[in-house]
KOLDREN-343098 format. One record per residue: x, y, z of N, C-alpha, C, O in turn; residue in three letters. Coordinates in nm, 2 decimals, always signed. Last residue first. Layout:
# residues N
   n.px   n.py   n.pz  ca.px  ca.py  ca.pz   c.px   c.py   c.pz   o.px   o.py   o.pz  aa
      X      Y      Z      X      Y      Z      X      Y      Z      X      Y      Z ALA
...
END
This chain:
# residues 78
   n.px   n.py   n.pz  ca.px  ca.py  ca.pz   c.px   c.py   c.pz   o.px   o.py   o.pz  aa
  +2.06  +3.73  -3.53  +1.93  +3.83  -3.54  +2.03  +3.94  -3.57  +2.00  +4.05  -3.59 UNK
  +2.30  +3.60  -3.55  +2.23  +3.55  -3.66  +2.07  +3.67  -3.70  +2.00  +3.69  -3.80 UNK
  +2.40  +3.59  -3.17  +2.46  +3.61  -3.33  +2.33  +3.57  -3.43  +2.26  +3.48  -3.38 UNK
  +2.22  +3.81  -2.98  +2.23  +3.65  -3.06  +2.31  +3.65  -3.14  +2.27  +3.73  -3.22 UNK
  +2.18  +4.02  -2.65  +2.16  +3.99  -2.88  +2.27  +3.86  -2.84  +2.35  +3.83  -2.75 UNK
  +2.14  +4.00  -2.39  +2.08  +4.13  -2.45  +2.08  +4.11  -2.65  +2.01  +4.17  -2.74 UNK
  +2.18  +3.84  -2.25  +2.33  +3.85  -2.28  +2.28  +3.99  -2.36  +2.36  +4.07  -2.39 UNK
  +1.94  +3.69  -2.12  +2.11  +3.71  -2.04  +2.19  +3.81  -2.11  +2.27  +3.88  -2.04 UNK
  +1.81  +3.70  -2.35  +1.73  +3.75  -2.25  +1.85  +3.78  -2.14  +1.85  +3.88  -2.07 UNK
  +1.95  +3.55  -2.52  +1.86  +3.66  -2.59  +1.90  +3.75  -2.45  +1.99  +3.84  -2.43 UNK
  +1.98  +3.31  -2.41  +2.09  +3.41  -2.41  +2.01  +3.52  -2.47  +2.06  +3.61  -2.41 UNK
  +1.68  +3.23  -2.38  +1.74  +3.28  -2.22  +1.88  +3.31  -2.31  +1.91  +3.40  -2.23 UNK
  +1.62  +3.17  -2.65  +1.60  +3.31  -2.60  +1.60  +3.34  -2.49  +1.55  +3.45  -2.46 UNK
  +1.83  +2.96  -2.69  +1.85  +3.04  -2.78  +1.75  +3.20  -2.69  +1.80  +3.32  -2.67 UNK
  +1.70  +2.75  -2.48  +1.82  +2.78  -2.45  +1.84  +2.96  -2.56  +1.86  +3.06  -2.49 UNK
  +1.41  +2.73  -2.60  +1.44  +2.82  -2.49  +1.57  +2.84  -2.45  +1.59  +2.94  -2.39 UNK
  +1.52  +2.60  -2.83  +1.46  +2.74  -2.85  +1.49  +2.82  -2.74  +1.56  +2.92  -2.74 UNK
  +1.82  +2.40  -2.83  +1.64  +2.45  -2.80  +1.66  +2.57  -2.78  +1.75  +2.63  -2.74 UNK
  +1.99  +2.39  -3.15  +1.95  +2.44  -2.98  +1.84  +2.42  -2.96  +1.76  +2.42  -3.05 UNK
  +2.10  +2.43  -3.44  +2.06  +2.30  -3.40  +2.05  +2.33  -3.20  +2.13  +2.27  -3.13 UNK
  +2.13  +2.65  -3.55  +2.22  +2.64  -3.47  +2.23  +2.54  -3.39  +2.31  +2.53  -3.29 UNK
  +1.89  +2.67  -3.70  +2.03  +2.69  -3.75  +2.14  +2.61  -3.64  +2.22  +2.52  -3.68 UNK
  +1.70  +2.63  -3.48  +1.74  +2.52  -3.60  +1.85  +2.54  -3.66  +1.93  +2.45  -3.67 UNK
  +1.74  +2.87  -3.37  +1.74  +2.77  -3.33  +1.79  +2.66  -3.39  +1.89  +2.60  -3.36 UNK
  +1.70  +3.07  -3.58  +1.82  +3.10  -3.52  +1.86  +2.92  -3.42  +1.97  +2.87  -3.41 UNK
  +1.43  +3.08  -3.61  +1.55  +3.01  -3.74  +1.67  +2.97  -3.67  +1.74  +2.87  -3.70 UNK
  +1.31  +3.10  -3.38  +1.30  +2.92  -3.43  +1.43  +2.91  -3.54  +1.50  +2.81  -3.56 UNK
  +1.35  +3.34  -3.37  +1.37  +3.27  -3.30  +1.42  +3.13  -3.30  +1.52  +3.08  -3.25 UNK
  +1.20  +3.41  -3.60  +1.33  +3.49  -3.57  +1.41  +3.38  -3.48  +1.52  +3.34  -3.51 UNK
  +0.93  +3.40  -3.52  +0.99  +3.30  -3.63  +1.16  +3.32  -3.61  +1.22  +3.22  -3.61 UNK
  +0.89  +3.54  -3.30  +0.89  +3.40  -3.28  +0.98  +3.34  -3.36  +1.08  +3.26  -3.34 UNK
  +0.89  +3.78  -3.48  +0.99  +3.77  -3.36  +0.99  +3.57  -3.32  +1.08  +3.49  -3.33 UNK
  +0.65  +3.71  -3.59  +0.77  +3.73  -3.69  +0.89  +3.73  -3.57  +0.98  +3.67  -3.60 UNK
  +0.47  +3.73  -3.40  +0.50  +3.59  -3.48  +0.62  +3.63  -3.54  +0.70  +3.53  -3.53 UNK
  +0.48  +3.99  -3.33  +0.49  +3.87  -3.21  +0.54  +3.71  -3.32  +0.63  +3.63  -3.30 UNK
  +0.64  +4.20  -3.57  +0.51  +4.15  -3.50  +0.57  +4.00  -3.42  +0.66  +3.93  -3.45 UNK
  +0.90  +4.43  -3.52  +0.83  +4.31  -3.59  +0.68  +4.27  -3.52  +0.63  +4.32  -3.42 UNK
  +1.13  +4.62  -3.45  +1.01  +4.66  -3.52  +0.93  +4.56  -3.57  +0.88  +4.59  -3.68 UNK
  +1.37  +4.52  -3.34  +1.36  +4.53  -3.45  +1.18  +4.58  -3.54  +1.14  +4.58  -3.66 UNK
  +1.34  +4.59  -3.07  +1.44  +4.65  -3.14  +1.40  +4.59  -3.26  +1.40  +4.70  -3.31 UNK
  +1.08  +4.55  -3.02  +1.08  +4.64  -2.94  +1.21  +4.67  -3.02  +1.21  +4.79  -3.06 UNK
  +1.07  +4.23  -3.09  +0.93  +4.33  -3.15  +0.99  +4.45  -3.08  +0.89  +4.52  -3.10 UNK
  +1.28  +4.09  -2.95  +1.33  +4.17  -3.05  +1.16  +4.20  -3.12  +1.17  +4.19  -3.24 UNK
  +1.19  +4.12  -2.64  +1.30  +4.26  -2.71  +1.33  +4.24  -2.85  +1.39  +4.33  -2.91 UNK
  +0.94  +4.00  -2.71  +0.98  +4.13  -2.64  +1.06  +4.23  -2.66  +1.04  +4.35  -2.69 UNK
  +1.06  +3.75  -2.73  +1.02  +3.81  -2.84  +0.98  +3.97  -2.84  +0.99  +4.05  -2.93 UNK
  +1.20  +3.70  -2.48  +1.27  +3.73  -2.56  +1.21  +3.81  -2.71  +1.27  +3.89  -2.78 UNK
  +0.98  +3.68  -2.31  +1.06  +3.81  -2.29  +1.14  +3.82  -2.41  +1.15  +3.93  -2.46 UNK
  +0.92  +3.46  -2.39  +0.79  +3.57  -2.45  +0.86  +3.69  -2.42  +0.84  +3.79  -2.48 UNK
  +1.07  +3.28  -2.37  +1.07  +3.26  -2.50  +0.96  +3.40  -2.51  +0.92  +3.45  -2.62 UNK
  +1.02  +3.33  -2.07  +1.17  +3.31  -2.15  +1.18  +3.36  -2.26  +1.26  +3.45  -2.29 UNK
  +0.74  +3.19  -2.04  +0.84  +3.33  -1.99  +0.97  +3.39  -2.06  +0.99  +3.51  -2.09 UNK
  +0.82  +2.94  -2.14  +0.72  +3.06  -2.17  +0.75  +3.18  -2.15  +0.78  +3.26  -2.24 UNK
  +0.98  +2.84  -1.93  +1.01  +2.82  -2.08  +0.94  +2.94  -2.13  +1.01  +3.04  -2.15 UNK
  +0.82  +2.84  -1.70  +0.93  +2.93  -1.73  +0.95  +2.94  -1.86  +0.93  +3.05  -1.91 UNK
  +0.60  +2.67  -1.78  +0.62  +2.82  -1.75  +0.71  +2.90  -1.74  +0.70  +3.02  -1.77 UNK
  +0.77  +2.39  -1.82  +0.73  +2.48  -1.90  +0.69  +2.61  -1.90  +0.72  +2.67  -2.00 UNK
  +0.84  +2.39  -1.54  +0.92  +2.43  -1.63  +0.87  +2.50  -1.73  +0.89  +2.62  -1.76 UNK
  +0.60  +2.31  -1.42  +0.70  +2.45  -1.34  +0.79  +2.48  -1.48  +0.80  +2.59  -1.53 UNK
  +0.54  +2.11  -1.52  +0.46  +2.20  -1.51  +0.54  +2.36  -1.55  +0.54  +2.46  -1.63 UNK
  +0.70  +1.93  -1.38  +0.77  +1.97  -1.56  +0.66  +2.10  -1.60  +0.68  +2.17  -1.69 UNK
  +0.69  +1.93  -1.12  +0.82  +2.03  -1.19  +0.81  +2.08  -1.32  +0.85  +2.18  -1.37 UNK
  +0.42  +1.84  -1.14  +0.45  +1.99  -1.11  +0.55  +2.02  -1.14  +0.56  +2.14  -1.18 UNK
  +0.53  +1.55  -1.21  +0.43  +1.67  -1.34  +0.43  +1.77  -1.26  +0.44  +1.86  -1.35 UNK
  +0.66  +1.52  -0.97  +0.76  +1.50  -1.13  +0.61  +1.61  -1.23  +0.63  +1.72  -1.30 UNK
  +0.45  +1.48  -0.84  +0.60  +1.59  -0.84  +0.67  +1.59  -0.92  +0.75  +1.68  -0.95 UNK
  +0.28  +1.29  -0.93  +0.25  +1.43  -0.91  +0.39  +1.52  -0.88  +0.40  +1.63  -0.92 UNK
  +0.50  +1.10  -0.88  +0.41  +1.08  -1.01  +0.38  +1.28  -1.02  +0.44  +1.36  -1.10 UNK
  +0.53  +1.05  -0.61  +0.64  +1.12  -0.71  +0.59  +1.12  -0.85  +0.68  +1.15  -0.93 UNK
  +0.25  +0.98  -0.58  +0.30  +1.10  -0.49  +0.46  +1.16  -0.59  +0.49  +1.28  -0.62 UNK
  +0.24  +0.75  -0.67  +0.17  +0.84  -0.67  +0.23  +0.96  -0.68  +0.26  +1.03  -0.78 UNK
  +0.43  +0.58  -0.53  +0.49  +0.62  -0.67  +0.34  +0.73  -0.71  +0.36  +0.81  -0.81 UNK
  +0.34  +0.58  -0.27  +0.46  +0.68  -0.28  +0.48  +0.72  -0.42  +0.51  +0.83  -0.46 UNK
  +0.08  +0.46  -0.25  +0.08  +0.57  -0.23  +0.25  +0.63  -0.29  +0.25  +0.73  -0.37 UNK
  +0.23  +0.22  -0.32  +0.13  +0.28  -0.38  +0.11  +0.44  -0.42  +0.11  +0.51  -0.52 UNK
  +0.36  +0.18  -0.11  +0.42  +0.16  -0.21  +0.40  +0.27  -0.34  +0.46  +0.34  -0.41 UNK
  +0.15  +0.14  +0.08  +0.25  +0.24  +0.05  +0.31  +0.32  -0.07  +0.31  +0.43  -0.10 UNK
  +0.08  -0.12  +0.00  +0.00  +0.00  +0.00  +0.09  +0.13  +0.00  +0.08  +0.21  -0.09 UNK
END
């Protein structure tokens, strides 16, 4: 019974972290479109797309590519 209960219980903590993450992720990837709709003059999607090229180019996750956006202030490739 225990048992039971415990893989439960790490069941639910494991989906609140990955919860937790993806929000951040979000965050990350929305501050970054932020600054470049704000320095390049673009719309939300076109900043997104900006994002993903730079990504795939450079074979990254996305969110790694717009937390340096978001650390370091510019990217090579934008």
């Amino acid at each position: 019974m225990f048992a039971a209960h415990a893989a439960v219980a790490y069941a639910a903590a494991r989906k609140q972290a990955s919860l937790s993450r993806s929000v951040e992720t979000r965050q990350v990837i929305g501050q970054a479109q932020g600054i470049l709709i704000e320095r390049h003059r673009v719309t939300p999607e076109h900043a997104f797309a900006m994002l993903i090229r730079v990504s795939q180019h450079r074979n990254e996750k996305l969110r790694d590519v717009a937390q340096r956006l978001v650390d370091y202030g510019q990217i090579e490739g934008i």
